[in-house]
ZADO-1210 file (C-alpha; in nm, 4 decimals, padded with zeros to 6 digits):
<atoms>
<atom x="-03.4276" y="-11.0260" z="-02.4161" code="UNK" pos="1"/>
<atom x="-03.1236" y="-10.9289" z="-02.5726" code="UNK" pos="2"/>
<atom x="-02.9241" y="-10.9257" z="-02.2729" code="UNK" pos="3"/>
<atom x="-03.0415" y="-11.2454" z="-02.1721" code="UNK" pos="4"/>
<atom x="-02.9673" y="-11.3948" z="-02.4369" code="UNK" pos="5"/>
<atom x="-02.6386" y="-11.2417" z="-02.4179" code="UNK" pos="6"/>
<atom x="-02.5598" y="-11.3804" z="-02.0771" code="UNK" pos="7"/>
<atom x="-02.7003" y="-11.7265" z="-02.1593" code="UNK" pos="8"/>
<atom x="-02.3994" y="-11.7090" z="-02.4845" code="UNK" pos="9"/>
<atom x="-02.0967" y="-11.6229" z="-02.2246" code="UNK" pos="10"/>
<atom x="-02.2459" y="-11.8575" z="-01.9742" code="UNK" pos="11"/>
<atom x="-02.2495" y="-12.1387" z="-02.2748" code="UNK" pos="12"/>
<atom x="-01.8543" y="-12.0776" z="-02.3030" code="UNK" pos="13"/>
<atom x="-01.7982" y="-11.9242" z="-01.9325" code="UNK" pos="14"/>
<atom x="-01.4004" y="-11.8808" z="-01.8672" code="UNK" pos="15"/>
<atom x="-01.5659" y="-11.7413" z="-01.5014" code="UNK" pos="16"/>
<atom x="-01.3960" y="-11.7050" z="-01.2572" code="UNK" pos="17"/>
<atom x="-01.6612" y="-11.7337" z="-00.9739" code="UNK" pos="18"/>
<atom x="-01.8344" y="-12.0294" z="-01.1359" code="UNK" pos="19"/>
<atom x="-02.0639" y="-12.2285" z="-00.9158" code="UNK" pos="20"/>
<atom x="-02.0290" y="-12.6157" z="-00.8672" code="UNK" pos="21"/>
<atom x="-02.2189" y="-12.8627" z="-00.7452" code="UNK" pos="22"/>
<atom x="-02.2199" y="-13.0290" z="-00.4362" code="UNK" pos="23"/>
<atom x="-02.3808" y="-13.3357" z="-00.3028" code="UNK" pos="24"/>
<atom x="-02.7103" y="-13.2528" z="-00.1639" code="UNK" pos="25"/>
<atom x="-02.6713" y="-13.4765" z="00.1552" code="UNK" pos="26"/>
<atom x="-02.5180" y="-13.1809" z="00.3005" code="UNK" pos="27"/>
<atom x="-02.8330" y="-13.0275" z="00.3794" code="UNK" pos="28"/>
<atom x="-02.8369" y="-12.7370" z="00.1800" code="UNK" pos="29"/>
<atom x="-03.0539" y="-12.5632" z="-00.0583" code="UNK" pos="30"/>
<atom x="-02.8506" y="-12.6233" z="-00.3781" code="UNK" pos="31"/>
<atom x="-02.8119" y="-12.2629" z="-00.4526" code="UNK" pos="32"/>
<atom x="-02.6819" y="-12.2099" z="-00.1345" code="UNK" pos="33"/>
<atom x="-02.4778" y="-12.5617" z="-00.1532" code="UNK" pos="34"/>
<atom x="-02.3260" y="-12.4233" z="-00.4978" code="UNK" pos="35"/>
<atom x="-02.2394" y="-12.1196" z="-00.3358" code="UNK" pos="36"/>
<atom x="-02.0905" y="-12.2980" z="-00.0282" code="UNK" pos="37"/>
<atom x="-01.8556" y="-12.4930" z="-00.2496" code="UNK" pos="38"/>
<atom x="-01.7528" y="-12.1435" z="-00.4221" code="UNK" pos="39"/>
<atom x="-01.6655" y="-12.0343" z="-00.1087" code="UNK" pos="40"/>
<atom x="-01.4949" y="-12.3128" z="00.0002" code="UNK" pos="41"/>
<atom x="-01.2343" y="-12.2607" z="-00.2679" code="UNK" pos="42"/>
<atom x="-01.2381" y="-11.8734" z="-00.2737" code="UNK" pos="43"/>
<atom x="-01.2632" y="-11.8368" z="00.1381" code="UNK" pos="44"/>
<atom x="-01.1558" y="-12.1691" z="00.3261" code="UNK" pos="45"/>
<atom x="-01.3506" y="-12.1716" z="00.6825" code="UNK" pos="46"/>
<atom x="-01.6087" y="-11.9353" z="00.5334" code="UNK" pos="47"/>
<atom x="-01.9083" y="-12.1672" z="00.6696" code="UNK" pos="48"/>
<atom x="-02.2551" y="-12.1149" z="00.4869" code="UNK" pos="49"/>
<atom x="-02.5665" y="-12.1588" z="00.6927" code="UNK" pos="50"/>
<atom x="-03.0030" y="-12.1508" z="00.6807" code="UNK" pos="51"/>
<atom x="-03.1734" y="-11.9524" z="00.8884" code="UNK" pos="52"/>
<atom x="-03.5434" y="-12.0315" z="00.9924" code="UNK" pos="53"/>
<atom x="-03.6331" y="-11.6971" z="00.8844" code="UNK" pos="54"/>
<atom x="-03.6499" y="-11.4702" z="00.5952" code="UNK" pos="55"/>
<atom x="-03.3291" y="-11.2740" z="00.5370" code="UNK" pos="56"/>
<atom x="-03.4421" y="-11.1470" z="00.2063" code="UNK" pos="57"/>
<atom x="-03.3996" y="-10.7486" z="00.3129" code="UNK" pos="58"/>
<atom x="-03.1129" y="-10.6172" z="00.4925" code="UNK" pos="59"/>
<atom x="-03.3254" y="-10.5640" z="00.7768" code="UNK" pos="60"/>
<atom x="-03.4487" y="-10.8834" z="00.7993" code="UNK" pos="61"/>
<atom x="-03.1020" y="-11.0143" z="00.7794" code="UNK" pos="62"/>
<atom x="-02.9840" y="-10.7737" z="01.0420" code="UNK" pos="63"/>
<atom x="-03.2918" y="-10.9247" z="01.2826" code="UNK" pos="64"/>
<atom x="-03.2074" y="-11.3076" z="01.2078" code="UNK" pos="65"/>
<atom x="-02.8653" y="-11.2790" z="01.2923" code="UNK" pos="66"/>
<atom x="-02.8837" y="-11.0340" z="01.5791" code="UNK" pos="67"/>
<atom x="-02.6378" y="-10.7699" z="01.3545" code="UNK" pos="68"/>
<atom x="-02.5980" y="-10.4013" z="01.3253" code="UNK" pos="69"/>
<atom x="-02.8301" y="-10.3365" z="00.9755" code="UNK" pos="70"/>
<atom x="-02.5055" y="-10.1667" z="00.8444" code="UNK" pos="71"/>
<atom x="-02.2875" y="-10.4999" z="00.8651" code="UNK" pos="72"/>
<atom x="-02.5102" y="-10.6685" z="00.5837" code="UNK" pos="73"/>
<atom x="-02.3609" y="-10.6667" z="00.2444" code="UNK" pos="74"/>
<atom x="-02.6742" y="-10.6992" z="00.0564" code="UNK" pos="75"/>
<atom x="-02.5827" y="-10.7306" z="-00.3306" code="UNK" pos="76"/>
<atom x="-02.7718" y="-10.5424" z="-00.5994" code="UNK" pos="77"/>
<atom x="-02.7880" y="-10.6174" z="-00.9449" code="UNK" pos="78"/>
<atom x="-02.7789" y="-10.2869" z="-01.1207" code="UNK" pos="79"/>
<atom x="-02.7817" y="-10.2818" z="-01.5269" code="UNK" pos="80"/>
<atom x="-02.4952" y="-10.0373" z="-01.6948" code="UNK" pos="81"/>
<atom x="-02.4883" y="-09.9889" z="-02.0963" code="UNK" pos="82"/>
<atom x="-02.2158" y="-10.2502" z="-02.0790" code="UNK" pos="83"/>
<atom x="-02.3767" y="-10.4950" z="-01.8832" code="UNK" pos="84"/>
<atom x="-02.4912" y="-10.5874" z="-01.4950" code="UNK" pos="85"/>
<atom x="-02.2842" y="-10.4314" z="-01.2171" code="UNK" pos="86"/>
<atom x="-02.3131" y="-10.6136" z="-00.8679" code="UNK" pos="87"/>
<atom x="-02.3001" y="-10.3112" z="-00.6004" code="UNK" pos="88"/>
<atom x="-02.2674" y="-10.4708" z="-00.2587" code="UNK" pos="89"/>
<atom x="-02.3773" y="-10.2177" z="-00.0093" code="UNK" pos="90"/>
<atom x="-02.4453" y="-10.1078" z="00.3559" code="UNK" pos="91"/>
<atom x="-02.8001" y="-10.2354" z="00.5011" code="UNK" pos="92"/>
<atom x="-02.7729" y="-09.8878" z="00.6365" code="UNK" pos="93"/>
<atom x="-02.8427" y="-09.6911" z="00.3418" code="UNK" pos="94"/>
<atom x="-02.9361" y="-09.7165" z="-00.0221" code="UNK" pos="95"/>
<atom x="-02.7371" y="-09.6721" z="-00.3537" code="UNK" pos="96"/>
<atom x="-02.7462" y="-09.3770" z="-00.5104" code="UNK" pos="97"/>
<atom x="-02.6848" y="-09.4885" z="-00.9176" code="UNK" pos="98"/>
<atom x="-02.6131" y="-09.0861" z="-00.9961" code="UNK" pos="99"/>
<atom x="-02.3137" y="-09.1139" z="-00.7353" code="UNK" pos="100"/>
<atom x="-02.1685" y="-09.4410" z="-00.8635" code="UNK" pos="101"/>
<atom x="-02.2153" y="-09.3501" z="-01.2002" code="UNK" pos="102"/>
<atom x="-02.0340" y="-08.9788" z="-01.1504" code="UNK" pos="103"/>
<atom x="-01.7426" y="-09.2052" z="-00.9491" code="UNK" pos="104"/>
<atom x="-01.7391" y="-09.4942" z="-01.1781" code="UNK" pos="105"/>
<atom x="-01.7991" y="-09.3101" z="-01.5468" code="UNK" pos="106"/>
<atom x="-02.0679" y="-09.5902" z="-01.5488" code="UNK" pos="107"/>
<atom x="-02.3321" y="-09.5143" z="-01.7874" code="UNK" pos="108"/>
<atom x="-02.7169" y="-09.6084" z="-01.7943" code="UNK" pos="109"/>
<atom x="-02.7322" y="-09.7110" z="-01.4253" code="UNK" pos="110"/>
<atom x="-03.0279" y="-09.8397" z="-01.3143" code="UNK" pos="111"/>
<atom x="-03.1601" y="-10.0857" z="-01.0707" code="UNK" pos="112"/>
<atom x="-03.1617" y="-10.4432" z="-01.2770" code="UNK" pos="113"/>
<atom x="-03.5279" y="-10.5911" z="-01.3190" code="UNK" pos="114"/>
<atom x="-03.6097" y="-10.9644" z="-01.1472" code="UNK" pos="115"/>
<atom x="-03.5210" y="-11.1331" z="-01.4479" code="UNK" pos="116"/>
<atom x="-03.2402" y="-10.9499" z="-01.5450" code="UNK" pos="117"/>
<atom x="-03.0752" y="-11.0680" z="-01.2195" code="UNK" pos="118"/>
<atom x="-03.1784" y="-11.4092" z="-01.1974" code="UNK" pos="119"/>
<atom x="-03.0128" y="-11.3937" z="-01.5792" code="UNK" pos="120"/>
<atom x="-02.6916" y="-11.2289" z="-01.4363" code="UNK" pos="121"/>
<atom x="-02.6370" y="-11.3903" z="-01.1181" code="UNK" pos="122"/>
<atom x="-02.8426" y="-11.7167" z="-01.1495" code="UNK" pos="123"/>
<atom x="-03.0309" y="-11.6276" z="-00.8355" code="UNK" pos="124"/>
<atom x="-03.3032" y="-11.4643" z="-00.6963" code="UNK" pos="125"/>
<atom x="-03.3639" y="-11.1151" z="-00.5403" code="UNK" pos="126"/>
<atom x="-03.3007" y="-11.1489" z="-00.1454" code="UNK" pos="127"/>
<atom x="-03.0723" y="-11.3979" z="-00.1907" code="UNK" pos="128"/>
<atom x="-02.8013" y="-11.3390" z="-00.4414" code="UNK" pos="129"/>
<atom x="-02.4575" y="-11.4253" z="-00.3112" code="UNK" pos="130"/>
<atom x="-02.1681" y="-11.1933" z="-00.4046" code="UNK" pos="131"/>
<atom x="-02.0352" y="-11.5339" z="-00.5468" code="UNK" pos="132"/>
<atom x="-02.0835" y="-11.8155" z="-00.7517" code="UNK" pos="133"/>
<atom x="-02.2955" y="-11.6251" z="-01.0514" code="UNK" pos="134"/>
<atom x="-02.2788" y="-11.8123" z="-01.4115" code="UNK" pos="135"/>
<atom x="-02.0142" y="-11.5393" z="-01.5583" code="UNK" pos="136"/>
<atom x="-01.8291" y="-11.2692" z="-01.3596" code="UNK" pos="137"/>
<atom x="-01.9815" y="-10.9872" z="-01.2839" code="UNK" pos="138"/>
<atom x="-01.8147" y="-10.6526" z="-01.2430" code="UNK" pos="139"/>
<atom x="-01.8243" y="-10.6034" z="-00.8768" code="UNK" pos="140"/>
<atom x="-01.8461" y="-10.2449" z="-00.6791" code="UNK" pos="141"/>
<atom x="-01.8170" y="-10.2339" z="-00.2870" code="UNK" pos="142"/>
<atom x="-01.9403" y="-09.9709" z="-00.0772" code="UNK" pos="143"/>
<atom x="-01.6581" y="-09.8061" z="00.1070" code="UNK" pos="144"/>
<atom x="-01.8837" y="-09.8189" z="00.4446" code="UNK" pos="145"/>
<atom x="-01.9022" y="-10.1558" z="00.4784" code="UNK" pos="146"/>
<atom x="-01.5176" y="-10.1343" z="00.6118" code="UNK" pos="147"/>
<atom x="-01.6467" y="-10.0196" z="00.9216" code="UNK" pos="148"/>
<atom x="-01.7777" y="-10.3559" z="01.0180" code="UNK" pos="149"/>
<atom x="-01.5130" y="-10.6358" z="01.1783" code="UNK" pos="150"/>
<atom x="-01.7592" y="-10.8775" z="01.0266" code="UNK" pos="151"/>
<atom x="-02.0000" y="-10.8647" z="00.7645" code="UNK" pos="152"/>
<atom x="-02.3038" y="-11.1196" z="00.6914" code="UNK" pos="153"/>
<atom x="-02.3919" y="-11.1927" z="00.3288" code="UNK" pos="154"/>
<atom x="-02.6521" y="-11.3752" z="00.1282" code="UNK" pos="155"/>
<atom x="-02.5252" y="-11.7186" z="00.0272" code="UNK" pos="156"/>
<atom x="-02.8159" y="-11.7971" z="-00.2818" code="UNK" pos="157"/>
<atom x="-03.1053" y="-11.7667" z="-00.1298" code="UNK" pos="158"/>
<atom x="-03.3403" y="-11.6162" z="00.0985" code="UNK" pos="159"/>
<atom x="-03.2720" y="-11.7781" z="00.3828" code="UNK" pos="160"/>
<atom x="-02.9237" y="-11.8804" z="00.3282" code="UNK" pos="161"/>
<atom x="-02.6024" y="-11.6556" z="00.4722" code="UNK" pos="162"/>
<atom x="-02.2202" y="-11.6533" z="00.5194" code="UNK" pos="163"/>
<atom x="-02.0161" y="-11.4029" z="00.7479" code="UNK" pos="164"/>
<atom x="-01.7243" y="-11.2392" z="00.6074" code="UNK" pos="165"/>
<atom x="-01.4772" y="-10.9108" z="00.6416" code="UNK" pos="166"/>
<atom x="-01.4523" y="-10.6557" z="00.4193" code="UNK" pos="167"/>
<atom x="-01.0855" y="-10.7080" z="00.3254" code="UNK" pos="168"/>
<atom x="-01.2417" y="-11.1054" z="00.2572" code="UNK" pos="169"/>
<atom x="-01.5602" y="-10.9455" z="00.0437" code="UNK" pos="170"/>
<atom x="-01.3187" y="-10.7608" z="-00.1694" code="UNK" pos="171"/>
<atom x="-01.0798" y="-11.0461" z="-00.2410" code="UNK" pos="172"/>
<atom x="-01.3009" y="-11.3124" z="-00.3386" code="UNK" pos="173"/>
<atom x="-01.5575" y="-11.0826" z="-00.5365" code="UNK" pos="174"/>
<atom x="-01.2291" y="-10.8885" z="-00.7125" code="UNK" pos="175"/>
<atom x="-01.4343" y="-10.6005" z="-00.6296" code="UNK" pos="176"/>
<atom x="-01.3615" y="-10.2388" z="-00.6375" code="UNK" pos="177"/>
<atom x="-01.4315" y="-10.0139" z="-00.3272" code="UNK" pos="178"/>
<atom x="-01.6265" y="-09.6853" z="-00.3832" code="UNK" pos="179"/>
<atom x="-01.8197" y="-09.4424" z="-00.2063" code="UNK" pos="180"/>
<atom x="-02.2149" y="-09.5511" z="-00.3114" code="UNK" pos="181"/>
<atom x="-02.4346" y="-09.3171" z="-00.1594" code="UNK" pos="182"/>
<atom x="-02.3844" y="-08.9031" z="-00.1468" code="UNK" pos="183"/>
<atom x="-02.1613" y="-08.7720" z="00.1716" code="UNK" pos="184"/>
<atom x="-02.4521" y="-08.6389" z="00.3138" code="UNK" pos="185"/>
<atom x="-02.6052" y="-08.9903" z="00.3301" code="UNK" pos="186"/>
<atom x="-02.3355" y="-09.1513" z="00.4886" code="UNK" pos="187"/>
<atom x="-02.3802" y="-09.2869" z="00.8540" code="UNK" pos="188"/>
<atom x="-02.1065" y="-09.1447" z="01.0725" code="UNK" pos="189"/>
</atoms>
């Protein structure tokens, strides 16, 4: 409650940098993923957000819609710190391990964020939060694998909603910072 509350207070007087706008709806879009288009459309020019007829909720799901390799989606965890929510986007291919980042990172209190704790962060739902367009700024880690991958696919608001993008893209307009996310022996080669 506290952190919600919290989030709701820096959202009242939000100096963010990745705050969403509205768009007209006669574009066709669900209006998180129309809020998150017109983020993008500032942030990434050409970056085109679309709706698939399918769920792309999980990253294999995602991978399956859009006929990708599962490690080319960025799917974006909420995780909660002692100072606050951390965004991790990572590799479909694997999953975070908090010990690493928080040994790497000198986060502390790492653990995955609760349903309401992201909505509350991000403004969005689980399976479809964007690495953009949240009601503050959220610190923002990227797994170091994902630079394998000419082109990455992304959740764009909701569950069914997506945008492509390259790593060198996902760490510009998310200010992110690259780091290694799961242990060396779980990395793909």
């Amino acid at each position: 409650m506290r952190l919600q509350r919290e989030l709701e207070a820096e959202l009242a007087d939000s100096h963010a940098v990745n705050k969403a706008r509205r768009v007209p709806s006669d574009e066709g879009l669900h209006p998180s993923a129309a809020s998150v288009a017109a983020v993008l459309a500032d942030l990434a020019p050409g970056a085109e957000v679309r709706e698939v007829d399918t769920s792309t909720r999980t990253a294999a799901e995602a991978a399956a819609a859009l006929g990708s390799e599962l490690g080319a989606i960025a799917s974006s965890l909420v995780f909660m710190a002692d100072d606050g929510p951390v965004l991790i986007m990572t590799s479909g291919s694997h999953r975070v391990d908090a010990d690493v980042v928080a040994s790497l990172t000198g986060l502390t209190g790492l653990r995955k964020a609760t349903a309401e704790e992201v909505r509350a962060a991000t403004g969005q739902a689980i399976g479809g939060v964007s690495p953009v367009g949240h009601p503050i700024r959220l610190r923002t880690l990227i797994d170091l694998d994902l630079a394998r991958y000419p082109k990455l696919w992304a959740a764009a608001g909701t569950p069914n909603a997506v945008f492509s993008t390259t790593f060198e893209q996902l760490v510009e307009i998310t200010a992110g910072t690259v780091t290694q996310v799961v242990a060396t022996t779980d990395r793909p080669q």
